[in-house]
N, C-alpha and C positions, 0 to 999 in steps of 0.2 A: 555274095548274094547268089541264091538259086536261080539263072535263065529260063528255068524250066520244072513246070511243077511237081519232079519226081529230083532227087535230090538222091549223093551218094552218102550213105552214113558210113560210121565206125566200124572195121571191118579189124577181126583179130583182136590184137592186143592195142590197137587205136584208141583213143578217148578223144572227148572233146578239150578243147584249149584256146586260148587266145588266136592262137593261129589260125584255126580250121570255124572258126564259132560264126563268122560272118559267112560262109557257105549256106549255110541252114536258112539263112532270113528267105522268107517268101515259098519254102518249100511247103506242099504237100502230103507228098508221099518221102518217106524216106528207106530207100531200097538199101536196106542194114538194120544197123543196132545205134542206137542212140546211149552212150556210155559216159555220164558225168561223174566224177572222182575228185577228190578232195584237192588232188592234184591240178585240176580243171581250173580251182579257184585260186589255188597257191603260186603256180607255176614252178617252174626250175630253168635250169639252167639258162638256155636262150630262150624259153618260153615264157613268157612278160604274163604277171598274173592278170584273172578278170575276176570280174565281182558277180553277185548273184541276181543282176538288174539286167547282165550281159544275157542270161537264159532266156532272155524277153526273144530273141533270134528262132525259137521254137514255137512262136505261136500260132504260127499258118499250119503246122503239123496237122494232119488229121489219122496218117495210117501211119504206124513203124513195120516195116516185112519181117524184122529178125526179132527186136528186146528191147528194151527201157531196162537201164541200168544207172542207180543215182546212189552217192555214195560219198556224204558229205557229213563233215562234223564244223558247221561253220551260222553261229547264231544270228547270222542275218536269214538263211536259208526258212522259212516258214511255212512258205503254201508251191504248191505244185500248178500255180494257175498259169506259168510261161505252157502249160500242157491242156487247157483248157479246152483246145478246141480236137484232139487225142481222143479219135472212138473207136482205134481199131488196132491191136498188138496182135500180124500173122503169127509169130512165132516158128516160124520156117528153120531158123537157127536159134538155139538158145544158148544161155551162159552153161561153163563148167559143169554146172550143179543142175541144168535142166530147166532152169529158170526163166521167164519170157518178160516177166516184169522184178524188178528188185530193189527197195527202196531203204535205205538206211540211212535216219539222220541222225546224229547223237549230239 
């Protein structure tokens, strides 16, 4: 859980994960990138999978400074409403490609 209303996001090749996903509850602002992956929800090796109910940890968001990056092939995934309260993508850093917001469900 966030102590504090500014919160450190995904930074690099980071994403979200079982591990790190309880960090977020209660944040803000989140000074990064916010990076969900398929991998997010499967997990690997020592990383224990979470389900698409776990994203509920984003809903205090309201600013990301760097990118929203979502990137899921998983048919529970439907709505974007864990991002509901999301009204501000600085885009200060973005992905590879220049990208500030990237959403891909399949």
């Amino acid at each position: 859980m966030c102590d504090d209303a500014e919160c450190l996001g995904n930074v690099g090749a980071e994403y979200v994960t079982s591990n790190n996903i309880g960090t977020f509850e209660g944040c803000t602002v989140i000074q990064g990138a916010i990076r969900i992956l398929q991998t997010s929800l499967t997990g690997y090796d020592d990383i224990r999978p979470m389900s698409v109910s776990d994203l509920s940890a984003f809903e205090s968001v309201g600013e990301v400074t760097d990118y929203v990056q979502i990137q899921l092939n998983d048919p529970s995934f439907v709505s974007l409403r864990f991002l509901r309260n999301l009204r501000l993508i600085q885009g200060r850093r973005t992905t590879q490609y220049a990208w500030i917001r990237r959403i891909v469900a399949v």
